[in-house]
C-alpha positions as CSV (number, residue, x, y, z in Angstrom):
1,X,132.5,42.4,108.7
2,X,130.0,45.0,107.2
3,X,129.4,44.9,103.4
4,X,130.3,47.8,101.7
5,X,127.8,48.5,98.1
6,X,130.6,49.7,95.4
7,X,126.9,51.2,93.9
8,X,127.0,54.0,96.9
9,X,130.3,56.0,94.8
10,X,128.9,55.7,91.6
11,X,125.6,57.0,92.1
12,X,127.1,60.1,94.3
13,X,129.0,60.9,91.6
14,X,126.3,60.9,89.0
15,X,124.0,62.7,91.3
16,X,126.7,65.5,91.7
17,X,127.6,65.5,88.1
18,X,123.6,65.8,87.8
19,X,123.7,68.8,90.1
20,X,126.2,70.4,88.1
21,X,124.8,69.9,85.0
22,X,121.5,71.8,86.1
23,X,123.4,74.8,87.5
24,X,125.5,75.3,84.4
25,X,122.4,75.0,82.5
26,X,120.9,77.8,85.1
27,X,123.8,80.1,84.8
28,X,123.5,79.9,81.0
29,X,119.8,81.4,81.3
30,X,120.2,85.0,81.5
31,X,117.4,87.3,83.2
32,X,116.6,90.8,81.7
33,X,118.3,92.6,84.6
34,X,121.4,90.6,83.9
35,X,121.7,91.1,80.6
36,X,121.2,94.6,81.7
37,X,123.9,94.7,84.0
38,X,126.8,92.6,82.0
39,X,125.9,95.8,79.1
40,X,126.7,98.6,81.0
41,X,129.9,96.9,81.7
42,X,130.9,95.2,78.6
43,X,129.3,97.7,75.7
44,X,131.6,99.3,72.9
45,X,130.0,101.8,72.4
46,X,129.2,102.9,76.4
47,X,133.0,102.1,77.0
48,X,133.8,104.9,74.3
49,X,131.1,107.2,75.9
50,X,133.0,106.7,79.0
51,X,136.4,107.3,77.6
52,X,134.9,110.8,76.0
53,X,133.6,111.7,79.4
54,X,136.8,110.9,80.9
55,X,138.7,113.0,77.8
56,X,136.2,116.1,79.0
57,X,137.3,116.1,82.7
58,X,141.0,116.3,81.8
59,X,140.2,119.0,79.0
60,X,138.6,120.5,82.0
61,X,141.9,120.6,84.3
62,X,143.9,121.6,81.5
63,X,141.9,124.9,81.1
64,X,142.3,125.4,85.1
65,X,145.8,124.8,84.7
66,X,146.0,127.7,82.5
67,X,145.7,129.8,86.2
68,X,148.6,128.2,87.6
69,X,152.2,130.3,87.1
70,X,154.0,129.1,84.3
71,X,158.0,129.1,84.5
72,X,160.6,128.0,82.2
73,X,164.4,127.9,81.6
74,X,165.3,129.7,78.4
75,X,168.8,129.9,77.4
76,X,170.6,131.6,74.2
77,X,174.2,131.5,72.8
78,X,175.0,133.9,69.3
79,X,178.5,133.8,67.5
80,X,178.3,137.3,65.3
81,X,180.9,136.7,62.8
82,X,179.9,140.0,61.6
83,X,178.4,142.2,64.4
84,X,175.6,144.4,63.3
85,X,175.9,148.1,62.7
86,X,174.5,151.2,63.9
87,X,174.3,154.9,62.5
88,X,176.3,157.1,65.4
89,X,175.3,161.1,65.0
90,X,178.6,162.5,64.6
91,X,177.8,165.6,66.7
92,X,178.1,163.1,69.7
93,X,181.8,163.5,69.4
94,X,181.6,166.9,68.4
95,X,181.2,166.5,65.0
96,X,178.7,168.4,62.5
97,X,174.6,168.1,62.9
98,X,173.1,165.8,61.2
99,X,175.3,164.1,60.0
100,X,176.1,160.1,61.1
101,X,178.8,157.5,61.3
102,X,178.5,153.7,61.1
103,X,179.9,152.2,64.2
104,X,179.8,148.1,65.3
105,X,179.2,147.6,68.5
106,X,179.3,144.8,70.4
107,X,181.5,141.8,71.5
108,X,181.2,138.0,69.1
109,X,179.7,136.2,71.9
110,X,176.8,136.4,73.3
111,X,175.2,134.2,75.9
112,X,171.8,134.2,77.6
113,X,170.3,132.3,80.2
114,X,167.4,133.4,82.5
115,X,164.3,131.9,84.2
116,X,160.9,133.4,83.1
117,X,157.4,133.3,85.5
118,X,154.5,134.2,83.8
119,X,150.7,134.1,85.2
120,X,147.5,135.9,84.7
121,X,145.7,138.1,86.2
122,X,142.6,138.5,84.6
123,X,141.4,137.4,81.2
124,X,138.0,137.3,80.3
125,X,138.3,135.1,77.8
126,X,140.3,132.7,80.2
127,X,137.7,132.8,82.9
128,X,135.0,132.5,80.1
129,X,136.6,129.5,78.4
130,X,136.7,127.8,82.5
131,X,133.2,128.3,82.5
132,X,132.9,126.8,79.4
133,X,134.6,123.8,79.5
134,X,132.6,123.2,82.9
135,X,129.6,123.2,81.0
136,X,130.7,121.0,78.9
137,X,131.8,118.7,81.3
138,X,127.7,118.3,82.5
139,X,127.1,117.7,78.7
140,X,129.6,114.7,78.6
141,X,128.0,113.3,81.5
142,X,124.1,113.9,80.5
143,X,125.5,112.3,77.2
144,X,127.0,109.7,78.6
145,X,123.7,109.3,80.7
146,X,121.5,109.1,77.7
147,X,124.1,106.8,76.4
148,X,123.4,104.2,79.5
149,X,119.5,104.7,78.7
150,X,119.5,104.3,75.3
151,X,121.3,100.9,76.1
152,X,118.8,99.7,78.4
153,X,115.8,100.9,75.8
154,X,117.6,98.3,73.0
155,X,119.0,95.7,75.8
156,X,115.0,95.4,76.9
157,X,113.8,95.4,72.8
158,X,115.7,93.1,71.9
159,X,115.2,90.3,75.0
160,X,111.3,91.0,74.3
161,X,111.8,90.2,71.1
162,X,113.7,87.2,71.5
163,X,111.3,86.1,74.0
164,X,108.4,86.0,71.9
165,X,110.6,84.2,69.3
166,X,111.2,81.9,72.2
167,X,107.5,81.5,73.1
168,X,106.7,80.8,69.2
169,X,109.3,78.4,68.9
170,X,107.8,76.4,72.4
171,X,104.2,76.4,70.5
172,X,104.9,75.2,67.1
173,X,107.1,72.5,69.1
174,X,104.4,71.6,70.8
175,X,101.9,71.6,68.1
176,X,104.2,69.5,66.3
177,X,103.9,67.2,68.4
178,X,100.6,66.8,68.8
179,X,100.1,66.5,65.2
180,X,102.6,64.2,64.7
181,X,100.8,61.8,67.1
182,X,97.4,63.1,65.3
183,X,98.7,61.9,62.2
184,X,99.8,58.8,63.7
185,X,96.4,57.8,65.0
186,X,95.5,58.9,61.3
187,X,97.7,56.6,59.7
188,X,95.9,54.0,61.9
189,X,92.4,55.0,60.8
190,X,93.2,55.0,57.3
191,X,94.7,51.5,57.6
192,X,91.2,50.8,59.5
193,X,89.8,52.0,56.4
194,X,88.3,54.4,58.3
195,X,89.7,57.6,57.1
196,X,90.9,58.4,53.5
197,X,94.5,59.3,52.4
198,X,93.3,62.6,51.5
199,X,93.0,62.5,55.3
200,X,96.2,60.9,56.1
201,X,98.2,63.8,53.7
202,X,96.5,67.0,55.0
203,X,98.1,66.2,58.6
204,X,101.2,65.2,56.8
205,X,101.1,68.5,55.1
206,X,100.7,70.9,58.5
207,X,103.8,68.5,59.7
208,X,105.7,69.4,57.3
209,X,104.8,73.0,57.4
210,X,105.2,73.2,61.3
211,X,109.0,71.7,60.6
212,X,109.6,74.6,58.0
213,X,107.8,77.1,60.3
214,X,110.2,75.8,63.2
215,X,112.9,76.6,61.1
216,X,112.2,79.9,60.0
217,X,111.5,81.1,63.3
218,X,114.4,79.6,64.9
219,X,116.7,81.3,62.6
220,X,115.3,84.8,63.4
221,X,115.2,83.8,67.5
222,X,119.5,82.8,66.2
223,X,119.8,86.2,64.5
224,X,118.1,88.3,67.2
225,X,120.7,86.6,69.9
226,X,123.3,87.6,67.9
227,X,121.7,91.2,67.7
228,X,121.5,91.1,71.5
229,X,124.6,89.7,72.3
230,X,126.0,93.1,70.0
231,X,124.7,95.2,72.5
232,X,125.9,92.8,75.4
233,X,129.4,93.2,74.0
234,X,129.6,89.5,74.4
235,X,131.3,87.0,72.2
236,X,129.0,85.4,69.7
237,X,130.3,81.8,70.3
238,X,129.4,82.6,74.3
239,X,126.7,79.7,75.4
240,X,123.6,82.7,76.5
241,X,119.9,81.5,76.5
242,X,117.3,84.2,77.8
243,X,114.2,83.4,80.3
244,X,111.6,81.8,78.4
245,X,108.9,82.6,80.8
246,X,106.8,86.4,79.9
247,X,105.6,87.5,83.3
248,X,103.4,90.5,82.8
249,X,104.2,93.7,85.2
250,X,101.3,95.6,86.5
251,X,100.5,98.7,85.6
252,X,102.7,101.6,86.7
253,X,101.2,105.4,86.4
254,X,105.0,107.3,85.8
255,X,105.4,111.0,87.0
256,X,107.1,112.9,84.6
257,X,110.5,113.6,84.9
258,X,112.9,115.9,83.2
259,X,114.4,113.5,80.1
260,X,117.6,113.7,78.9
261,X,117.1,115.2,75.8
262,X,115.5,118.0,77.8
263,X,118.4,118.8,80.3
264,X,120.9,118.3,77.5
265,X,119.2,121.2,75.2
266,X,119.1,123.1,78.3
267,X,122.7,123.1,78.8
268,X,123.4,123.9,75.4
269,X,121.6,127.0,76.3
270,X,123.8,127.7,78.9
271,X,126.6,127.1,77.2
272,X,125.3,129.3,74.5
273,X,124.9,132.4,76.8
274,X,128.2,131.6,78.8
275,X,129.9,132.5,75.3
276,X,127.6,135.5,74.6
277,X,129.0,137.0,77.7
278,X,132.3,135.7,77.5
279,X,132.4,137.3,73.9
280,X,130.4,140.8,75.4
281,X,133.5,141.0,78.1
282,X,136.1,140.6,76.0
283,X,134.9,144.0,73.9
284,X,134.9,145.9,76.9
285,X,137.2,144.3,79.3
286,X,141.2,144.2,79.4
287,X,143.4,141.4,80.1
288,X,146.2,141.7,82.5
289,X,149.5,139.6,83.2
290,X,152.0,139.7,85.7
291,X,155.2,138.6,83.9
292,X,159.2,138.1,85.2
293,X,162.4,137.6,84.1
294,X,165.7,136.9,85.9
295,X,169.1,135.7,84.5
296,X,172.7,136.7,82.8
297,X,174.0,138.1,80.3
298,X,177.6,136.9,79.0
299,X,179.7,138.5,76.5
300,X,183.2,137.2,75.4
301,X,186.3,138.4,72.7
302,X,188.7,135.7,71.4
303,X,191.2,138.7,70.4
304,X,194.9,137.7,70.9
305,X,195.4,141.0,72.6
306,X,192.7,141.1,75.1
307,X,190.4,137.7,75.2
308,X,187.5,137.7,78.4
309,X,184.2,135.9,78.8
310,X,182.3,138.3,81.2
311,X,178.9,137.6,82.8
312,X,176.2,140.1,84.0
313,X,172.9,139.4,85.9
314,X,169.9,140.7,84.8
315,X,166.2,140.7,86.2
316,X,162.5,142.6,85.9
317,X,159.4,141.8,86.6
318,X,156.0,143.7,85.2
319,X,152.8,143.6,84.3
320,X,151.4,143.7,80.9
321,X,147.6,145.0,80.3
322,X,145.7,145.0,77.0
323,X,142.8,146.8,76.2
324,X,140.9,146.0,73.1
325,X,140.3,149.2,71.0
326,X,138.9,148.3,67.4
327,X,138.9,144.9,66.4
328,X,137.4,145.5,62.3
329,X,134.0,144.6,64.5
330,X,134.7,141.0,64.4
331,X,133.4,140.3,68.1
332,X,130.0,142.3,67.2
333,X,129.2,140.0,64.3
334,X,130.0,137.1,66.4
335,X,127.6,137.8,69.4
336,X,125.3,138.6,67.0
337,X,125.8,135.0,65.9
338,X,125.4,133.7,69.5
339,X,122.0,135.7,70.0
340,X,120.9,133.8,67.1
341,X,121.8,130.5,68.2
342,X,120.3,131.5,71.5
343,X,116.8,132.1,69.9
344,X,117.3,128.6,68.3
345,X,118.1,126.5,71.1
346,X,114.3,128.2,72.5
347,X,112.7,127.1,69.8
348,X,114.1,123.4,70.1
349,X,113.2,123.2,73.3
350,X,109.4,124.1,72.6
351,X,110.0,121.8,70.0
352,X,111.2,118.8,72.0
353,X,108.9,119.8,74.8
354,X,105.9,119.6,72.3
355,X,107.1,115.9,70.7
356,X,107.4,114.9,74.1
357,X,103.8,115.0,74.7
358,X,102.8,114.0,71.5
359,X,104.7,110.9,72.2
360,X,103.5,110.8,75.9
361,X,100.0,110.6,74.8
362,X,100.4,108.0,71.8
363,X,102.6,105.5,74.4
364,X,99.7,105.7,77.1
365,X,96.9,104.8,74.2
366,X,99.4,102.1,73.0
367,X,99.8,100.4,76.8
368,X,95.8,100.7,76.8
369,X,95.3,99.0,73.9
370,X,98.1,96.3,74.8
371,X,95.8,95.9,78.3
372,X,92.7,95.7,76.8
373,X,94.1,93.2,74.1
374,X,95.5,91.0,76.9
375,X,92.4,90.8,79.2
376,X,90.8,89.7,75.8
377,X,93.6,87.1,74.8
378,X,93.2,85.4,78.3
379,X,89.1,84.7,77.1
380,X,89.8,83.6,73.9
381,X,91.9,81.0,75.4
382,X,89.5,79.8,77.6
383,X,87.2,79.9,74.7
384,X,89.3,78.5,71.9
385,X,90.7,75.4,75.0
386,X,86.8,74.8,75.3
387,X,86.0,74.7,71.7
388,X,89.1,72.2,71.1
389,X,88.4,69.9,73.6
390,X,84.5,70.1,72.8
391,X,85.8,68.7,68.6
392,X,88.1,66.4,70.1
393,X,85.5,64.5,72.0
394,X,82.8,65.1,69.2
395,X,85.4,63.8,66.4
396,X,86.2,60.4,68.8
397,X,82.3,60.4,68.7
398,X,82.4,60.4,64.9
399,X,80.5,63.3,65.0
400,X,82.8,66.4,64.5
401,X,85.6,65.9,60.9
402,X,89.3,65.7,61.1
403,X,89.0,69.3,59.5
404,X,87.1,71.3,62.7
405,X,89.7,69.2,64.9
406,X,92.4,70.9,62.8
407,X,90.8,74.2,62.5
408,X,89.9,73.9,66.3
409,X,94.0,73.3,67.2
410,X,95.0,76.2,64.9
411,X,92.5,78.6,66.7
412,X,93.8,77.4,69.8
413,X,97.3,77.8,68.8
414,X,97.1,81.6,67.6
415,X,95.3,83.0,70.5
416,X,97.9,81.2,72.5
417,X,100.3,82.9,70.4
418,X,98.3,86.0,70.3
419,X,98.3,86.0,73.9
420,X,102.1,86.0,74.6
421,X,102.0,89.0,71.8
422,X,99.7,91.1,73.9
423,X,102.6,90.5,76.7
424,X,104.9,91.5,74.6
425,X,103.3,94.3,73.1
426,X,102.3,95.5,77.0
427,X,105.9,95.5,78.0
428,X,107.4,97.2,74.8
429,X,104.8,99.8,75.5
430,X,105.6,100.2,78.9
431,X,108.9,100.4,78.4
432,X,108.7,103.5,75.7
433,X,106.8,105.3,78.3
434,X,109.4,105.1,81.0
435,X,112.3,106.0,78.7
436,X,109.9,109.0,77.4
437,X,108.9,110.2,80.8
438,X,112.5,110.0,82.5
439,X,112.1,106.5,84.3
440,X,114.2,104.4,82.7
441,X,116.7,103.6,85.8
């Protein structure tokens, strides 16, 4: 017989629970583009947007609707327990002129019941109020648009951020480390009697400040996860780490595009002159409506001598036209009002057009800068990794103090540090130039 190991199970089922333990820790690490995507689905105040954009297009269809024939079932019933009465002129029945007799007509019952169509046939403030609402239908969805944008913008702010909390989190870490076994070789030296406790403390002392630094800067790394989670619409107590590695993008030269902001003030104009003429037509312009009416008429008498309950049908149909005459010049002051606001909405657009360049200009000088302070990060690095290892070999020599070798590791550390900035600093940049040149997509 063949010997079976009872080791073979054991180990495939730690090296499958190995397997899954490194893709749950994958799927926790979020990419920028995910975190992206999960927002537009999952953010309050996008979902809201939505809902409003939603609430437009019905408002939309109700207005059409409005065109449509409207018909209803009306019906009536009046007991007169004292029927009305009406002056008679007694000449009728050959009586003297001008004189009258009260007579009361009619029977104690009275019932009603008729069907009623009405539709229009042309209202200017019907067909100017459809134009309207159409408008204002575009505005909902450029809002909704900027909406989306604006979430991206903060999504992408707050992982840089978090990033570079990240990064500063990985350096002290390391640093900590390495001067925890510094002050361990210390320790040594000083029991060598070769170093002084004044030696031995100050590396205890940047241990101890490294710890508190950690701290601090893990808390604000906590706080702006939270911050970014907000915008997520995620749960707070969801596991969610972000990409700790910064890759720098190249250099994109963006054609400018038509923002938001931009196409939103230019539909306000339209808007804005669809109710100047909507307001200029109804001065001028009548309204018609075709209107109908078909039903009975039923009149009873509970007498004890003669008692009926007698119905009669009765339709029409017309149409009903009104003209505006004088209206106390109401409608003048009020497209005076919309000439004004039309003159406004030219200036803001100058205005925004004019910001936009100005901010334009200042984000392309700010990704310059952010360039030209990388490029220099990546040689102080090489310098400040030089000069380190240079005092590290001349301080085992016994030539170089245990003060250059710290000075030398905290010059190496902050253009390390100042490094990752620049990245940061590049892609914040870059970023406020697509979203003010219309390429944030």
């Amino acid at each position: 017989m063949k010997s079976v190991s009872i080791h073979k199970p054991k180990f495939l089922l730690l090296f499958l629970l190995g397997v899954i333990n490194i893709q749950t820790q994958a799927q926790d690490i979020w990419s920028l583009n995910q975190c992206i995507d999960f927002a537009i689905e999952n953010n309050a105040k996008l979902k809201i947007d939505k809902n409003n954009n939603l609430i437009v297009a019905q408002k939309e269809k109700e207005i059409k609707s409005n065109l449509i024939p409207k018909v209803s079932l009306n019906g009536d019933y009046k007991y007169y327990f004292e029927l009305p009465t009406q002056l008679m002129p007694m000449s009728v029945f050959g009586g003297p002129e001008e004189q009258y007799k009260e007579a009361q007509f009619g029977v104690p019952h009275n019932i009603n019941a008729n069907i009623q169509l009405s539709m229009p046939l042309y209202s200017p403030e019907l067909y100017g109020g459809i134009e309207k609402v159409k408008l204002a239908t575009e505005i909902s969805e450029l809002q909704l648009q900027k909406t989306k944008e604006q979430l991206m913008y903060d999504v992408s702010y707050y992982y840089f951020n978090a990033q570079i909390l990240k990064s500063q989190i990985n350096f002290i870490e390391g640093n900590l480390k390495n001067t925890e076994r510094l002050f361990e070789n210390v320790q040594l030296l000083h029991e060598q009697l070769l170093l002084t406790k004044t030696d031995e403390d100050k590396i205890a002392l940047k241990v101890q400040l490294l710890i508190t630094k950690k701290e601090i800067v893990n808390s604000k790394y906590r706080q702006v996860i939270n911050g970014l989670k907000l915008q997520l619409g995620m749960a707070l107590n969801e596991k969610f780490e972000i990409e700790p590695h910064i890759e720098k993008e190249a250099y994109s030269d963006f054609s400018l595009q038509e923002t938001i902001d931009m196409k939103l003030v230019n539909k306000q104009y339209e808007m804005l002159n669809s109710d100047l003429s909507t307001l200029q037509k109804k001065r001028f312009l009548p309204s018609a409506y075709l209107y109908g009416s078909y039903g009975t008429m039923g009149y009873g008498f509970s007498g004890e001598t003669n008692e009926f309950l007698n119905f009669y049908n009765m339709g029409f149909t017309g149409v009903k036209v009104s003209y505006p005459l004088f209206n106390g010049m109401v409608k003048k002051h009020q497209v005076n009002q919309k000439k004004i606001e039309l003159e406004n909405n030219i200036i803001q657009q100058s205005l925004i057009k004019d910001k936009s360049e100005m901010q334009i200009d200042n984000a392309i000088l700010q990704l310059n800068v952010a360039q030209e302070t990388y490029t220099s990060s990546l040689i102080q690095i090489e310098l400040a990794q030089s000069i380190y290892n240079q005092v590290l070999l001349q301080q085992k020599e016994g030539v170089a103090s245990l003060t250059e070798v710290i000075l030398a590791d905290v010059s190496l550390s902050e253009v390390q540090q100042n490094n990752i900035s620049a990245i940061i600093d590049y892609l914040k940049s870059d970023l406020e130039l697509k979203r003010l040149t219309g390429n944030i997509k």
